[in-house]
C-alpha positions as CSV (number, residue, x, y, z in Angstrom):
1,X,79.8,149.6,-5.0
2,X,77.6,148.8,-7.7
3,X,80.1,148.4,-10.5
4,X,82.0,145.7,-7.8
5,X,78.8,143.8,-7.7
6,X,78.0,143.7,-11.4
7,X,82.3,142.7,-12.6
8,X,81.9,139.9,-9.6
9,X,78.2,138.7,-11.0
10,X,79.7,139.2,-14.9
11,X,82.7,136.9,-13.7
12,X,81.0,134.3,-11.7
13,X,78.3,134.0,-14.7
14,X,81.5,133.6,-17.2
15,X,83.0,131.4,-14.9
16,X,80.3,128.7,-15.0
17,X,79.7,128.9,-18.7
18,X,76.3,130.7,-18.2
19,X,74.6,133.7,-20.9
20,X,72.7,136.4,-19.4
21,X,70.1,135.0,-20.4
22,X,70.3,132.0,-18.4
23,X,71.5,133.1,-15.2
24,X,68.3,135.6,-15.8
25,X,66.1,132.3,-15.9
26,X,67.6,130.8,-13.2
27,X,66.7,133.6,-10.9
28,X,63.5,134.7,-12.5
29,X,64.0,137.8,-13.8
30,X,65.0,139.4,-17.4
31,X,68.3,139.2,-19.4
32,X,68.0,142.8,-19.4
33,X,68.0,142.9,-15.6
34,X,71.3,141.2,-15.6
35,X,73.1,143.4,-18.2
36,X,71.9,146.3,-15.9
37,X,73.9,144.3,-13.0
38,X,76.7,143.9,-14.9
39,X,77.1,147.1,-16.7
40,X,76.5,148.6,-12.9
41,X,72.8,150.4,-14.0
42,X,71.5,149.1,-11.1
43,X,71.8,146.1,-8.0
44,X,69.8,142.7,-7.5
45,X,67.6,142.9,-4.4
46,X,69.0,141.4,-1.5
47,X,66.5,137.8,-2.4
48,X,68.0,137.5,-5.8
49,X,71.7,137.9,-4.4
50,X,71.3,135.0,-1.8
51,X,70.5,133.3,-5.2
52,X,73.3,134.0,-7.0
C-alpha cells in the first residue's frame, strides 16, 4: 500500500513541475519527509494527504 501512495505522490509532484522540496513547503513538512513518501519509508497522515 505504501509504495502505491509514494509512485502516485512521486508522479503527481513530477507532473506539476514541483521538487521535493517544494511540495514539502507547501504542506509544511521536510523534503526528507517526502523522499520517505516516495521511496515508500513511510505514509503522510491522513491531514497532509487531504493536502496533497
Amino acid at each position: 500500500m505504501g509504495n502505491q501512495v509514494g509512485r502516485n505522490i512521486h508522479t503527481l509532484r513530477k507532473q506539476q513541475g514541483l521538487t521535493q522540496e517544494q511540495l514539502a513547503d507547501s504542506v509544511k513538512v521536510s523534503f526528507q519527509a517526502v523522499s520517505k513518501w516516495e521511496n515508500g519509508n513511510s505514509l503522510p497522515n491522513a491531514i497532509k494527504l487531504s493536502i496533497l
